[in-house]
C-alpha positions as CSV (number, residue, x, y, z in Angstrom):
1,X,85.8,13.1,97.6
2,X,85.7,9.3,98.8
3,X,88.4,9.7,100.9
4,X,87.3,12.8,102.9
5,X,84.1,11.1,103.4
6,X,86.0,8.8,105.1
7,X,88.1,10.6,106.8
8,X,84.5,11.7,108.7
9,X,85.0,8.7,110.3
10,X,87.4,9.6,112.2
11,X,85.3,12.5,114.3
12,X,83.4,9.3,115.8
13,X,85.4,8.5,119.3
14,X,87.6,5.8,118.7
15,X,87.3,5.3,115.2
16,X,90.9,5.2,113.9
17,X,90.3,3.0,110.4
18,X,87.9,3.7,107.3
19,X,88.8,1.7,104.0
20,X,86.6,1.0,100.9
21,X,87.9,-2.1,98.9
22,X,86.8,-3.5,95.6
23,X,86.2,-7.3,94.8
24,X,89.3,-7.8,94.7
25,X,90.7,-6.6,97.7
26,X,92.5,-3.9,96.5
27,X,92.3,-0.1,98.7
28,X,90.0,2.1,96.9
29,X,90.5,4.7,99.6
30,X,91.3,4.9,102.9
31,X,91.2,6.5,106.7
32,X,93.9,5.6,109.2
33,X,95.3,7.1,111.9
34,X,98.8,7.7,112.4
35,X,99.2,4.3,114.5
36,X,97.7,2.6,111.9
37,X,99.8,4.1,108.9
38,X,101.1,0.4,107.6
39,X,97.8,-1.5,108.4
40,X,97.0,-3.5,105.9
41,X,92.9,-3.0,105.3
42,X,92.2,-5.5,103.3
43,X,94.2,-8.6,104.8
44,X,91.6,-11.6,105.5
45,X,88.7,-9.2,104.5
46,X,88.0,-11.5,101.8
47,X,87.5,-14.9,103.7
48,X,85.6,-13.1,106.2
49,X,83.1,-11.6,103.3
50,X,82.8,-15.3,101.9
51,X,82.2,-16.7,105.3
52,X,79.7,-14.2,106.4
53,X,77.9,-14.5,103.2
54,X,78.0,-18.6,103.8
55,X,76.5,-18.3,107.3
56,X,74.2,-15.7,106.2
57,X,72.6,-18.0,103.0
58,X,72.5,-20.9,105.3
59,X,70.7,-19.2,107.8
60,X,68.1,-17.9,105.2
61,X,68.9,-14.3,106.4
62,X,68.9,-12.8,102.9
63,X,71.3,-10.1,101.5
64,X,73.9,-9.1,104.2
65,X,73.9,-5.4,105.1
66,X,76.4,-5.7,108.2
67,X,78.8,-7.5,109.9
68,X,80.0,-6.4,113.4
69,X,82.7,-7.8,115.8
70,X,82.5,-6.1,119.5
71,X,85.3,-7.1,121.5
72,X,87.4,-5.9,125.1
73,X,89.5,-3.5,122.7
74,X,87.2,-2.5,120.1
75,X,85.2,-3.0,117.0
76,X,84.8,-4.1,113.6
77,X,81.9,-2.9,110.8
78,X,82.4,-4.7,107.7
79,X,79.3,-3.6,104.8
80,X,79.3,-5.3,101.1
81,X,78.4,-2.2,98.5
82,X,77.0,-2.7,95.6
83,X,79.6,-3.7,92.6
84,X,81.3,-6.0,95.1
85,X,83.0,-3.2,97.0
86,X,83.3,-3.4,100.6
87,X,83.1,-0.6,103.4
88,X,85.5,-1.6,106.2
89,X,85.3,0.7,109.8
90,X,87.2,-0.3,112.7
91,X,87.4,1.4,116.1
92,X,89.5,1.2,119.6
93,X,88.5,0.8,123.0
94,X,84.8,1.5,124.2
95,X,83.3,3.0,121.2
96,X,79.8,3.2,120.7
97,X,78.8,0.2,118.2
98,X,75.2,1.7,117.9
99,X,76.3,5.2,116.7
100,X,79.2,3.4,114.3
101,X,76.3,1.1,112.8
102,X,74.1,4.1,112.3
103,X,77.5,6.0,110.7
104,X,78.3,3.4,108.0
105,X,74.1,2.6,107.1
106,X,74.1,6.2,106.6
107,X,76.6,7.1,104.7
108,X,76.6,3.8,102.6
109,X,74.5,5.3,99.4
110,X,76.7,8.1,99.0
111,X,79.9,5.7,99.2
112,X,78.1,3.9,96.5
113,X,76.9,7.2,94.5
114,X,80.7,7.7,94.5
115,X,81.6,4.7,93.3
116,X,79.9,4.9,89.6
């Protein structure tokens, strides 16, 4: 069930990665297109959590919800789940960030419901 609810993802234009991880980086389930077969999710996930969370504490921003990288040749949505999991979306070329931030807030809950 995770994984096809992940593989939604992949109607979004340019999405072409969808990964939840657990605490310790390890795949729960995953999304990639055929490009991406070998991509390795979870590589430097972990030091980017721990930094995000650093910035965010000293910043007196509270509990992270999401962290988003917008570049030239796409994007990045990382979002912490509850029991230390980790939602991971990542998208190519011009792809609407808005829509992809509204995509992961919304389906979040159920990622967790599915997670217990």
């Amino acid at each position: 069930m995770l994984q096809r609810l992940l593989a939604t993802f992949g109607r979004i234009d340019g999405v072409q990665a969808a990964a939840v991880v657990d605490v310790d980086m390890n795949e729960i389930a995953t999304f990639l297109t055929p490009e991406l077969k070998d991509l390795e999710i979870s590589h430097g996930l972990s030091d980017s959590l721990r930094e995000i969370g650093r910035a965010s504490s000293q910043a007196s921003l509270g509990n992270l919800q999401q962290f988003w990288v917008e570049s030239e040749s796409g994007n990045i949505i990382i979002a912490p789940l509850s029991g230390g999991f980790s939602l991971f979306v990542s998208s190519q070329g011009t792809a609407n960030i808005g829509r992809l931030r509204h995509e992961v807030r919304a389906r979040t809950s159920v990622i967790e419901d599915l997670l217990r």
